[in-house]
Every structure is written in C-alpha cells, then in structure tokens.
C-alpha positions in Angstrom: 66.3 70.4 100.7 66.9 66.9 100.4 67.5 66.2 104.1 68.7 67.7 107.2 71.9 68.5 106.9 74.5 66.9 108.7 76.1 69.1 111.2 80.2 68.7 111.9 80.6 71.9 113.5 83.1 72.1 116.7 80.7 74.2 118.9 77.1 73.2 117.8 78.2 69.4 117.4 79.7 69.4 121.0 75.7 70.5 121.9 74.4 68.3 119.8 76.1 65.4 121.7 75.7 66.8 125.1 71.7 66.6 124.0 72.3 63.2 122.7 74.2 61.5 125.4 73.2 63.7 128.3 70.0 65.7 127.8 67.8 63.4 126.6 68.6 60.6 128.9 68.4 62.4 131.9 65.0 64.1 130.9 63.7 60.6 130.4 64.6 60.1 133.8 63.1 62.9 135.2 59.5 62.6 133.2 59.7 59.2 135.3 60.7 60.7 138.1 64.0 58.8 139.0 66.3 61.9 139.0 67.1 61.9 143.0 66.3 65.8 144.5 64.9 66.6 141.5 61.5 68.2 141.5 58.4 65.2 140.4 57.5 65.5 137.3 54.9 62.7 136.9 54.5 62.7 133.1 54.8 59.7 132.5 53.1 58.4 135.0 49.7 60.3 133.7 49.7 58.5 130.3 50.0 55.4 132.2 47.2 56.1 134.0 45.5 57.4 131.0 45.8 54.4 129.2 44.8 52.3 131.7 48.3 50.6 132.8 48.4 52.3 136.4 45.9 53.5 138.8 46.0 56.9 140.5 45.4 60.6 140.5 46.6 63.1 138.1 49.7 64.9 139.3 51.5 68.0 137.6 50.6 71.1 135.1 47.2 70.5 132.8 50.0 71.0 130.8 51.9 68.2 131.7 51.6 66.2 128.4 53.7 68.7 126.6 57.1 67.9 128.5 56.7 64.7 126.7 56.0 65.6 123.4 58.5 68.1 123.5 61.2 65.3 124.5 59.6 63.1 121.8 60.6 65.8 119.4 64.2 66.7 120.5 64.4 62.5 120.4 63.0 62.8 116.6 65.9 64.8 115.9 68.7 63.5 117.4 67.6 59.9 115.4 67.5 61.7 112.1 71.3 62.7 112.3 72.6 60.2 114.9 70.4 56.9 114.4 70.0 55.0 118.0 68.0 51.8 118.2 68.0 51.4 121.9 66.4 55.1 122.1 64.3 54.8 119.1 63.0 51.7 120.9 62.1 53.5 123.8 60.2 56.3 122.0 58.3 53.6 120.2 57.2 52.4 123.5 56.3 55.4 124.3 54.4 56.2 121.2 52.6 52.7 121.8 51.5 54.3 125.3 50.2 57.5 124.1 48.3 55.1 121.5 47.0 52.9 124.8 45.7 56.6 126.3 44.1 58.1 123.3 40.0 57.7 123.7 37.7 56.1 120.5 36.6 59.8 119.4 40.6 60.6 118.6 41.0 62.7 121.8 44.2 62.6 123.6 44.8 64.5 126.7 46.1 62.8 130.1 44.8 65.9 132.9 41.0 65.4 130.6 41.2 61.9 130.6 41.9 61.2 134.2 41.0 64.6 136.2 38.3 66.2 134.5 36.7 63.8 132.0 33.0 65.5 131.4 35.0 69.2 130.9 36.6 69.1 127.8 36.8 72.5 125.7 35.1 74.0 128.4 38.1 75.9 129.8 40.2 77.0 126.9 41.3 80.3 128.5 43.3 78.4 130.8 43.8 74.3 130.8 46.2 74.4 127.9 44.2 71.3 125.6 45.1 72.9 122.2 48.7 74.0 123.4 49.5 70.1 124.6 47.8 68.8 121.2 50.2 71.4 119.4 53.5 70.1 120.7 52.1 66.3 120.2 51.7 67.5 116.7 55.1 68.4 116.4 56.9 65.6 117.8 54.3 63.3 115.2 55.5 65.2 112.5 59.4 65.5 113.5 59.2 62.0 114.2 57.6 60.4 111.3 59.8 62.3 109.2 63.0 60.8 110.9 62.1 57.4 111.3 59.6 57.1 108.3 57.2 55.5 111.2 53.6 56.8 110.9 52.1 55.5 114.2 52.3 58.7 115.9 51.2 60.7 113.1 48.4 58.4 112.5 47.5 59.2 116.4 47.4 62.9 115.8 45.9 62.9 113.0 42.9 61.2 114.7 43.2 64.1 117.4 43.4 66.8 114.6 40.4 65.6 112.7 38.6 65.3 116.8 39.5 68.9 116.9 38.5 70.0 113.8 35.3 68.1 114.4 34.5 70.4 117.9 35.7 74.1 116.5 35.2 75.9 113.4 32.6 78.5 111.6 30.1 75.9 111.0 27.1 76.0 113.3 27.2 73.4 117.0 31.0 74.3 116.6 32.8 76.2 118.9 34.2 79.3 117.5 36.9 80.0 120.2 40.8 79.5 120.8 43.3 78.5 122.8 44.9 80.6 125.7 48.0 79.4 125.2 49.0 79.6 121.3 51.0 76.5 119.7 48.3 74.7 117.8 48.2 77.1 114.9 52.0 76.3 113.8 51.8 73.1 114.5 49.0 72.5 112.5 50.5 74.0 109.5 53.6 71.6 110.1 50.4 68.8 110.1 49.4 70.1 106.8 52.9 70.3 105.6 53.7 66.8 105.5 50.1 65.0 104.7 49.2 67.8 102.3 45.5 67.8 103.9 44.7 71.4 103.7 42.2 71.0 106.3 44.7 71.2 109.0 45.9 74.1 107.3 42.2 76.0 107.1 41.7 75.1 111.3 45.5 77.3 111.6 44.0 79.6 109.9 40.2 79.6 111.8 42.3 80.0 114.6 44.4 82.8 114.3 41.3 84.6 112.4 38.8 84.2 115.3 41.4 85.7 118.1 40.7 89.0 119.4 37.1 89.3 118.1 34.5 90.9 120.1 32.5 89.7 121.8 35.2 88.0 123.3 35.3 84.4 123.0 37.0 83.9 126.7 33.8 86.1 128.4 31.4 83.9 126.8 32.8 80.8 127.9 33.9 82.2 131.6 29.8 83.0 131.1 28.8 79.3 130.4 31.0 78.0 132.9 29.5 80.7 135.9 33.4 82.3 136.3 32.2 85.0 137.8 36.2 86.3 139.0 37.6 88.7 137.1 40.7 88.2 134.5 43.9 87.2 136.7 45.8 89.1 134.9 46.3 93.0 135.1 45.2 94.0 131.3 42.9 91.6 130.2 43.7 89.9 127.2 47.0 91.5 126.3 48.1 88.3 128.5 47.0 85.7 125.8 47.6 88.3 122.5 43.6 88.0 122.1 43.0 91.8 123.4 42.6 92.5 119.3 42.0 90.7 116.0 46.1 89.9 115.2 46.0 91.7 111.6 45.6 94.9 114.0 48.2 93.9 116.6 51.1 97.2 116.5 53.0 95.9 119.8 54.2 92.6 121.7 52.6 92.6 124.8 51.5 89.9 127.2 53.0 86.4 128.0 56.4 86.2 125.6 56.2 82.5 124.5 52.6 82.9 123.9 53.3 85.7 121.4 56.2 83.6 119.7 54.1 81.1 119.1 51.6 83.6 117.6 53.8 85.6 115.8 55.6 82.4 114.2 52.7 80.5 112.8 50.8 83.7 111.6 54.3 84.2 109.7 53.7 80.5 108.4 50.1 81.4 106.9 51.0 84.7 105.6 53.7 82.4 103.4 51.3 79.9 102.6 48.4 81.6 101.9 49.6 85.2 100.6 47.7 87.0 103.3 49.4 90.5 103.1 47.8 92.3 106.2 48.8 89.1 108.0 52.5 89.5 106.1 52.2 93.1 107.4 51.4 92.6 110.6 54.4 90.2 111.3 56.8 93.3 110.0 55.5 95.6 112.6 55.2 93.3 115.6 59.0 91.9 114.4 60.1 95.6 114.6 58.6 96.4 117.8 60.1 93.4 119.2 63.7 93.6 117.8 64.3 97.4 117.9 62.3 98.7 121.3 61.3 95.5 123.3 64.8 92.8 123.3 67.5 92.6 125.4 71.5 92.1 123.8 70.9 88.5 124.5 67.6 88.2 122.7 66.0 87.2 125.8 62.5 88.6 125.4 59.7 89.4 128.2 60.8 91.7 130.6 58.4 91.3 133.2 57.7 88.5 135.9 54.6 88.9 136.6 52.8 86.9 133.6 56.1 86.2 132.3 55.4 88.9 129.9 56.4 92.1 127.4 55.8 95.4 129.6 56.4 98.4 127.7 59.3 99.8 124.7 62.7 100.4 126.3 61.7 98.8 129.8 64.4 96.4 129.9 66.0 95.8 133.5 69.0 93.8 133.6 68.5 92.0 137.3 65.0 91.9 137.5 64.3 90.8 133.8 62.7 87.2 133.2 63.9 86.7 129.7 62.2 82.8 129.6 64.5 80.4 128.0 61.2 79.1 125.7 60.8 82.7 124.9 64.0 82.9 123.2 63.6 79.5 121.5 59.8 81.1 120.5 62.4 84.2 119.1 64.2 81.6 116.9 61.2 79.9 115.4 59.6 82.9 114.5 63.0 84.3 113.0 62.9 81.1 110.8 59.9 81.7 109.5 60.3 85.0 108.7 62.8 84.3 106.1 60.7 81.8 104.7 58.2 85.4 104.3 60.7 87.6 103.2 64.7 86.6 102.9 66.5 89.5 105.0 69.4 89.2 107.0 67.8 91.1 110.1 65.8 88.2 110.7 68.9 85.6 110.7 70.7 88.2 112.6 68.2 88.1 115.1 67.7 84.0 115.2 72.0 84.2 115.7 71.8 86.2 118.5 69.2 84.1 120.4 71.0 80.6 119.3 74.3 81.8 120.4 73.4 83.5 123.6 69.8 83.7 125.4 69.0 80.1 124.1 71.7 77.9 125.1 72.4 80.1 128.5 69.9 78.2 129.5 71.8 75.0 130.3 75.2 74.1 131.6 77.5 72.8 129.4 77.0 69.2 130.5 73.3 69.3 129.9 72.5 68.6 133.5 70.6 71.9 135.2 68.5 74.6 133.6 67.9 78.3 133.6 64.0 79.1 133.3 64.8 83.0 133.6 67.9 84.6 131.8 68.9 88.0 133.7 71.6 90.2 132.5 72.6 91.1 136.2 73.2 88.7 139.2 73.7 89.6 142.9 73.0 86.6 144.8 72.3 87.7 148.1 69.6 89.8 146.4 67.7 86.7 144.7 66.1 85.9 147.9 64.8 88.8 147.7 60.6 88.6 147.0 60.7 90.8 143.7 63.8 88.6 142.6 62.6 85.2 143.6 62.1 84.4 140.0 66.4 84.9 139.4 68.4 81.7 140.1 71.7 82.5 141.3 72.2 78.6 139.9 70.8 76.8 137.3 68.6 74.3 138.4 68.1 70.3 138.0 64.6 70.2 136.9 61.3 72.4 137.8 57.9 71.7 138.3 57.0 73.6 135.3 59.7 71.6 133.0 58.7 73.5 129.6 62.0 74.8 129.1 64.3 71.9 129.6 62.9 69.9 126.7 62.4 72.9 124.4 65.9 73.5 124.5 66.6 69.9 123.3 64.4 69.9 120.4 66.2 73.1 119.2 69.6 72.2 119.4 69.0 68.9 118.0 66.9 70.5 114.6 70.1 73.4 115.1 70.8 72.3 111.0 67.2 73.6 109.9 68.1 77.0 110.8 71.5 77.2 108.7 69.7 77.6 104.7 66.5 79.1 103.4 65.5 77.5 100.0 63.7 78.9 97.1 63.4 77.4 94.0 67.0 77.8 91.8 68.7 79.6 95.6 70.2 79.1 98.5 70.3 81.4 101.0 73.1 81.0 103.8 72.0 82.4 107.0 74.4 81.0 109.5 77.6 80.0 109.3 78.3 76.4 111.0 80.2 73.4 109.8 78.0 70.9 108.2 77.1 68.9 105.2 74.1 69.2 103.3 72.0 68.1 100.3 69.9 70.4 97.7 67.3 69.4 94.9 67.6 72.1 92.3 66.5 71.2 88.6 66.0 67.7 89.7 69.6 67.7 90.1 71.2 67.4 93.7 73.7 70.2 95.2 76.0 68.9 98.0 77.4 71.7 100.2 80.2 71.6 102.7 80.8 74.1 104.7 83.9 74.0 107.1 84.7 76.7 110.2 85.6 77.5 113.4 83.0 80.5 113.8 81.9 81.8 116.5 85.4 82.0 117.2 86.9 82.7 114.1 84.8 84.5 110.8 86.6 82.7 108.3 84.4 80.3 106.8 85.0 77.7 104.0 82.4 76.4 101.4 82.9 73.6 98.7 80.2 73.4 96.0 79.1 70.5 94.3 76.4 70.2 91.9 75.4 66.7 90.6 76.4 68.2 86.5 77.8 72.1 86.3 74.3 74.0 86.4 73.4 77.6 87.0 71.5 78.7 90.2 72.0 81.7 93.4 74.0 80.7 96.9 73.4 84.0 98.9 75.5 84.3 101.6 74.5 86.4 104.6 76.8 89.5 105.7 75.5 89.6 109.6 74.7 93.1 110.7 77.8 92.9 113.4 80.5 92.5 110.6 81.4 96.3 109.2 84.3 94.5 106.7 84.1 91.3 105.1 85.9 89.7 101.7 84.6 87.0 99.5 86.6 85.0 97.3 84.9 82.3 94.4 88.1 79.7 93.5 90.4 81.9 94.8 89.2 85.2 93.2 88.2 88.0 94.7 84.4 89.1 94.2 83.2 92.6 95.2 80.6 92.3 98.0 79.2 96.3 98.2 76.2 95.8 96.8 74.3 93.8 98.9 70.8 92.8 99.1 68.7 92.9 102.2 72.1 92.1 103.9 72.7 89.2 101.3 75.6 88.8 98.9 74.0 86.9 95.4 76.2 84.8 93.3 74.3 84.0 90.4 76.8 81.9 87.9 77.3 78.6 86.5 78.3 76.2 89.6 80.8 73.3 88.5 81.6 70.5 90.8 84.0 71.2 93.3 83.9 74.8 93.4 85.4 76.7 96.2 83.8 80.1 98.6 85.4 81.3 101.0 84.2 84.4 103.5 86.2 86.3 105.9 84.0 87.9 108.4 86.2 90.8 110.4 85.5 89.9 113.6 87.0 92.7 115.8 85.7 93.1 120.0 82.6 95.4 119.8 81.7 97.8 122.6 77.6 98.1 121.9 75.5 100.6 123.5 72.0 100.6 124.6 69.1 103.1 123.0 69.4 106.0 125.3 65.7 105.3 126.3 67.0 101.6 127.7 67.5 104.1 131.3 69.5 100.6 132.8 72.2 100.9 130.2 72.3 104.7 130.1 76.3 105.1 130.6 77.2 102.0 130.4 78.7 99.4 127.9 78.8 95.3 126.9 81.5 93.4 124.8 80.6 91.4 122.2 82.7 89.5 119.6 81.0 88.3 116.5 77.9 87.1 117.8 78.9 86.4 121.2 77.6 88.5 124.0 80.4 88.7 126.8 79.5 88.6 130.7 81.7 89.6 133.7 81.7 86.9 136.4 82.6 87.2 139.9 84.8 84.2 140.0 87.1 86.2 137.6 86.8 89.9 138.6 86.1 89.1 142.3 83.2 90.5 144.1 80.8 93.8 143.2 81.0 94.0 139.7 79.4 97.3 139.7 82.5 98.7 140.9 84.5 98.3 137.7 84.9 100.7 135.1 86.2 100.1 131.1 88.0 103.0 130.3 86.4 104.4 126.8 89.9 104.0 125.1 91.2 100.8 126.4 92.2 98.3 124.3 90.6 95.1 124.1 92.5 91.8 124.1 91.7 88.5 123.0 92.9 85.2 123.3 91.2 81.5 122.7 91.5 79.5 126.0 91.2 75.6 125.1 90.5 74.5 128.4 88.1 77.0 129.7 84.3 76.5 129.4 84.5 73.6 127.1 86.7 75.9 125.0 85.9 80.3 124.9 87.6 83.8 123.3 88.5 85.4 126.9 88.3 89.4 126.2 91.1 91.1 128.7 91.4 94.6 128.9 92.8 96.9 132.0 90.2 98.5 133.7 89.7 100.5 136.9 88.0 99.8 140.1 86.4 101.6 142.8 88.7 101.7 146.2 86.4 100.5 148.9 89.2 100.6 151.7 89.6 103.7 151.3 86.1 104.9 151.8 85.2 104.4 155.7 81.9 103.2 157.1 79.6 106.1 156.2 76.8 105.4 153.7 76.9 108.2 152.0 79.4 111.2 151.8 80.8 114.2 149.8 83.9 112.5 148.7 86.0 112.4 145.4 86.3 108.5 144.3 89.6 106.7 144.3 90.5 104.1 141.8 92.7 101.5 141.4 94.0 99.1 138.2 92.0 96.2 137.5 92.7 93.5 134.8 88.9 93.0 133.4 88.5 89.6 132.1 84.9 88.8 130.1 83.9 85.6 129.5 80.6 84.4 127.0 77.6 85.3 128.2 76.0 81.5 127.3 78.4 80.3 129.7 78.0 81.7 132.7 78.0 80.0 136.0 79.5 76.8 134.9 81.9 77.0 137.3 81.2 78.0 140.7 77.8 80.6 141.4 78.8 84.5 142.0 78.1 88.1 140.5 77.3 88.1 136.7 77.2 91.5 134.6 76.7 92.4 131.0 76.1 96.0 130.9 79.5 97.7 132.7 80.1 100.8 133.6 82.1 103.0 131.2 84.5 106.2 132.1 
C-alpha cells in the first residue's frame, strides 16, 4: 500500500477527530500533570529529570515512560492523515527531550536513569525496561514514517543496538526476557522499516528463549537474593513463560501480556516461515476466540493479575475485560491475516474495534474505562471483589496504559481496513475511506463510501492507473447469513466463498463500480451452554454492534426484564442520541415488585407486567448519566 489510507467514514472519522482535537490534547495535559482532580501522572516530569533539565525524585510506574511513547504514537498518526504544525512541534520537543535523557551507551529509560542507575537488566521479571523500550520503538517507527523525521528512530536505534549488545546466545550475554512482552513486535516493526535483520533475529531470540527451563526468571531472582516466592498464584502462566511458546495450547495469565505475545510471534511466523510458530498461533487464536472471549471481545476474565482464568469462565459483572487487552485482540487479529487471510480473524478485530475497544472512552474523549464489564450494579462496585468495576469512566488513572493505547488505535483505525499480497486486495472492513495501491508498478485508487455500522450497504469505486488484471476480495463477516454483490451494476454470485472471502479476479478498468449489501437484520445470540452466566439468557446485536440495556432507559433492576422469545425487534436510527445510534425497541415484560411484599423469599407464582425494552450500543454506555448496564437479558 502506497499510504495510509485516508479515512472519511461518518462514525470512525467522528473518533478520529475526537482523538485529534480532544484526546491528545488533554493527554498532553495530564502526562504534565495540569489536568485539575486528575490523578499525577509525572511522565513528563521524569524525562526532565532524566535529561538533566529538572531536579527531583522519580515518581510513577517503572513503567511510566510508555504513557509517552504511546501518546507519541497516537500523535504519529493523527499527523500522517491530519498534518498539525503546532502539535508536530510539540512532539519534536518532546523527541529533543527523550534525546537530552538518553545515556552515551544508547540506553534510555527514565525509572533506570534516575531511581535505580547501577540495576539495569537486573530485574526483568518485573521493572518493565524491554516493555517501555518496545512502545518507544513504536512511536520511532510510526513517527518517522509520518513525518519522514529520523531523530527519534535514530534514538531507538541506538537503544536497540544497546540491547542487542546486553542479551543474546553469545557468551557474557544475557539469555533472558522480558516480563512484560512488547519488545518482540516492536522489534520486528524496527526491522521493518530499516531492513536491519538484526532487530528482527533479537524478536526472534526472544520469543525462542521464553519458557525454557531452567527458568530464566529463577536464575535471576537467584542473583539478585529474591528469596519470596512468585506473587502470582501459578507461576509463570502470569508472564506466558510457564512453557517454550511453540508448546503453548491455552491463553492464560496477564491478557495484554499474551496479546502482545501472540501478535509478534504471528509477525515472525510470517516473516520467517516458522510453521510450529504458524501453528501455535492457530491453536492459542482458537482457544481464545471460541472458549475464552466475551461478545464484546473483551478478554481476561479475572482481576486478580488481570488475567485469562479458565474456558467458558466468563462472568459478566465481575469480568475485567482491560481496554489494552482488547486493543492487544486487534493487533494480533491484524497480524493474523497477514499469516493466513480468513475472515474469522477480521471478524474478530470488528468485534473488538466496534465494541470492547472504543467502550473504553466517552464519546468526547475525556474519561476512560480501564475494565469493561458486561453487567453493572453500582451500589455493588464498592463492593471489595468489585472494586476493580467503575460505575463511571474515569478522568485519568495512575496506571494510564489504556488512555493512550486507545489513541494510537483509533488514529492507525485505516491500517486495519485492507490486507495486501502481491496482485490482491483483501477488504476486511467496511469503512469509508480513500486509499492508494502499488500493483504492477501501477497505482490502484479505492474509494469506498458507507454508512455501516448502521447500514450494510457499502459502495466501492475502482480505479487502476491503465485497465490491469488483479483480485479485490471482499470479506462476507460471519454475522451476515445473506448478502448480494453487484460489479457495474451486475449481479455476481457470491456462494462460493473462500475462507469467508468473495474473489473477483478480472480485468479492473478505471472507474469501475462494487457495490455490497450486507443483510443486516437484529440478532438474538446465545452463549455456549458451558458460559453458566449466560445459560437462559440472550444479547442483541445488529451487524457488529453489541447492544446494552441501561438504566436510564429501562429504569432500575435490569435483571427484572424479560424478551419474550418471539418478540419482534424494532429498529430506528436516532440522530441526536449518543452522537448518533440504531435504538432496538421491542415489548418486553417485567417482574411486578409491588406486588410481592417484604418477604425475602417465598412460594409464590411471579406477576408480570408490559415493558417497552429499549437497547442502546454497547460502546456507548454511560455517556449520559451513570446507572444499571446489562448485555446478557433474561429470555422467557
């Protein structure tokens, strides 16, 4: 692909904005702490100090640094498609500061520098170095390739070749690991654009050497005299080093960790042709997807390491769902299809973009949800097992990973929409948006016009630089059971799909026309009958939207309503609700409360009464005023 392409589509565009105007200003602000009754987040301040601008003590995460590479990122993106001197200004001032902080030997960490100076790589298990030099990789790279400025990259290059320098197979290095995983995809991004296969060989030394015995993490607890035991129940299921990874059969432990993982071990098994690393990525993906995800593709059910638990343990209130674990969902989903193109994989990346990742922020880009739950009660969030539910979203956290990783999705959203391969495009969502292809030395330009989510017909024009044959496959998502497909206004049989894509191999002319009609009816899904939550109960969704019932619609004690299994299902586009939403109706029936006394419990036959059900997106909950949420409803 030539470029980015240039997204004009009404609901990811009106994101893209509110990330531009909103998001990244105010999380500027709050890395320099000047957001008023927001929590401190210091980050700034540390590089400062770092480089020798400010005095003072380190404050914040060890993993502080990677708030701001992960802001430096989403700001890398927004310039590509929305150029911004003032803030590309301000990023190079930034970049000049990380520059200031960075020691002679290339190494570039603000808790080592400043806190701990004599302990470097002597904690791995825990102090996050390689994660933080990960995401600083990826804002270098995201940001040289938008602005064609090479300052940054120059600076983590420096840090790569430090790194490479201290671990690796050769004797006097350290053969060890990160606890946290992000270094490995990030170094293949590194490798990517300078084409210095070294970077790519350290990914590789790295996902290799996890999960060997004897364990890297007990020798070095060993040479640092840690004589506790593991925090965490398990052992090394927390960090995904509990076995070599080409012999890993189930997600378990921390959720983003595993995404991380998961997504740059799909990267090598692409670049290098590693098929028991290709194989290994199809059997965690199915575990994941079929037995571990909820209906919002939040991930990581548990709260206590913000991890997997086991398949089919999925509650909906006390569920943790992390927004970065989500986002992790999506980048491993993309990289996937660059391992195999199937539409299961871009059905999966849909559902997380369209509901567990962008739940995580109100619509004007100023609060944050860190945990996702299916099922709110807020009286019950105080609660000690529940402390980790918001009833609200919230205006910044101590631990500010999510924020910013939001940002730097939705503003690379047009990297997710086509898979290239050589003479084909594959489609694999559906969003307007303008884009650019070299095939045969010849450019393609694309155009592709909608209204989706809220509407399945979608509109492509098609115009190669000289009439030229090549493949556009177009993905049928796995929610659409009847579809139609016309090519300049004929009709072209779509049956025969292949791994859910339609090919159409022909002779392209300039200004050709597609256009695809998605059916896209109100769904009632059901759970596995193992998911024990869900046993009995059902959740709308329309297209790929997951639907929610909030209290400030149905009043209070959502449990209490029932969808009849035959009732019909009405919809109708409300403009001026929720920045514009598909409202689902439908007449329900409620439980009669008044009717049933003070007793807690009694032989009684239940009385119900009419209720007008009204369902509103999941992604856009509590964005008006805080109550009861519910996906899963009873059914009768």
């Amino acid at each position: 692909m030539a470029s980015q392409p240039k997204v004009t589509d009404t609901f990811w565009r009106r994101y893209m904005d509110v990330v531009r105007d909103e998001v990244i200003p105010y999380q500027w602000e709050a890395l320099n702490d000047r957001v008023e009754g927001a929590a401190k987040s210091h980050a700034i301040e540390n590089i400062r100090i770092a480089a020798g601008l400010a005095e003072g003590e380190f404050h914040g995460f060890v993993f502080q640094d990677s708030d701001v590479a992960k802001w430096l990122e989403a700001v890398a993106y927004s310039l590509a498609t929305d150029p911004n001197p003032e803030l590309e200004k301000t990023a190079d001032e930034l970049i000049d500061l990380l520059g200031n902080a960075q020691q002679e030997d290339g190494y570039l960490n603000t808790y080592f520098t400043v806190k701990e100076p004599n302990s470097r790589w002597t904690n791995l298990r825990d102090q996050h170095e390689l994660y933080c030099a990960g995401h600083m990789i990826e804002a270098a790279v995201a940001y040289y390739e938008a602005t064609g400025k090479r300052k940054l990259l120059d600076i983590m290059c420096r840090f790569a070749d430090c790194i490479d320098s201290v671990f690796g197979e050769e004797d006097g290095k350290i053969k060890g690991y990160d606890g946290h995983q992000e270094i490995e995809l990030a170094l293949v991004k590194l490798y990517e654009v300078t084409g210095n296969e070294k970077y790519l060989n350290l990914s590789k030394f790295f996902i290799d050497e996890r999960g060997k015995q004897p364990h890297f993490f007990d020798k070095e607890s060993e040479v640092r005299g840690d004589t506790k035991p593991f925090w965490y129940f398990g052992s090394y299921k927390y960090s995904q080093s509990h076995l070599p990874v080409r012999e890993q059969q189930e997600a378990v432990g921390h959720s983003v960790r595993a995404m991380y993982m998961y997504a740059a071990m799909a990267d090598l098994a692409f670049k290098t042709g590693d098929d028991k690393l290709k194989t290994a990525c199809k059997t965690l993906w199915d575990n994941v997807t079929n037995k571990q995800m909820y209906i919002t593709a939040g991930i990581g059910s548990s709260e206590f390491g913000e991890a997997f638990s086991f398949d089919y343990d999925l509650p909906n209130d006390l569920c943790y769902t992390e927004t970065c674990a989500s986002i992790g969902l999506v980048f491993w989903a993309k990289r996937m299809l660059n391992l195999e193109v199937n539409s299961s994989y871009a059905d999966v990346m849909e559902r997380a973009l369209y509901n567990g990742t962008i739940s995580g922020m109100d619509l004007d880009g100023k609060k944050f949800f860190y945990v996702n739950p299916l099922e709110v009660w807020p009286e019950a969030c105080s609660r000690h097992d529940k402390r980790h539910v918001k009833p609200v979203r919230q205006m910044w956290f101590n631990c500010a990973c999510c924020p910013p990783n939001l940002a730097r999705l939705i503003a690379s959203i047009g990297h997710y929409i086509y898979t290239e391969r050589n003479d084909e495009i594959f489609v694999n969502l559906y969003m307007g948006n303008e884009a650019i292809f070299d095939i045969k030395d010849k450019k393609v330009y694309m155009n592709q016009k909608t209204e989706y989510p809220w509407d399945g017909t979608v509109s492509m024009s098609v115009s190669p630089e000289e009439s030229m044959k090549f493949t556009i496959a177009l993905r049928i998502p796995g929610w659409c059971r009847n579809a139609q497909l016309k090519v300049n206004g004929e009709k072209v049989a779509i049956e025969n799909t292949v791994n859910g894509y339609v090919y159409l191999k022909r002779t392209w002319n300039p200004d050709d026309q597609i256009e695809l009609i998605l059916e896209m009816p109100v769904d009632r899904i059901k759970a596995h009958p193992s998911v024990r939550e869900n046993v009995g109960k059902t959740a709308l969704q329309m297209g790929p939207i997951v639907y929610c019932l909030e209290e400030v619609d149905n009043s209070p004690n959502l449990p209490n309503i029932f969808l009849p299994k035959h009732a019909r299902l009405e919809t109708h586009f409300d403009n001026e609700l929720l920045g514009g939403v598909v409202v689902i109706k439908a007449e329900a029936n409620r439980l009669k409360e008044s009717d049933w006394g003070s007793a807690l419990y009694k032989a009684a036959d239940e009385k119900y009464y009419p209720h007008t059900l009204t369902a509103v997106p999941y992604y856009a909950w509590c964005n008006r005023e805080p109550g009861e949420m519910l996906v899963w409803m009873n059914e009768k």
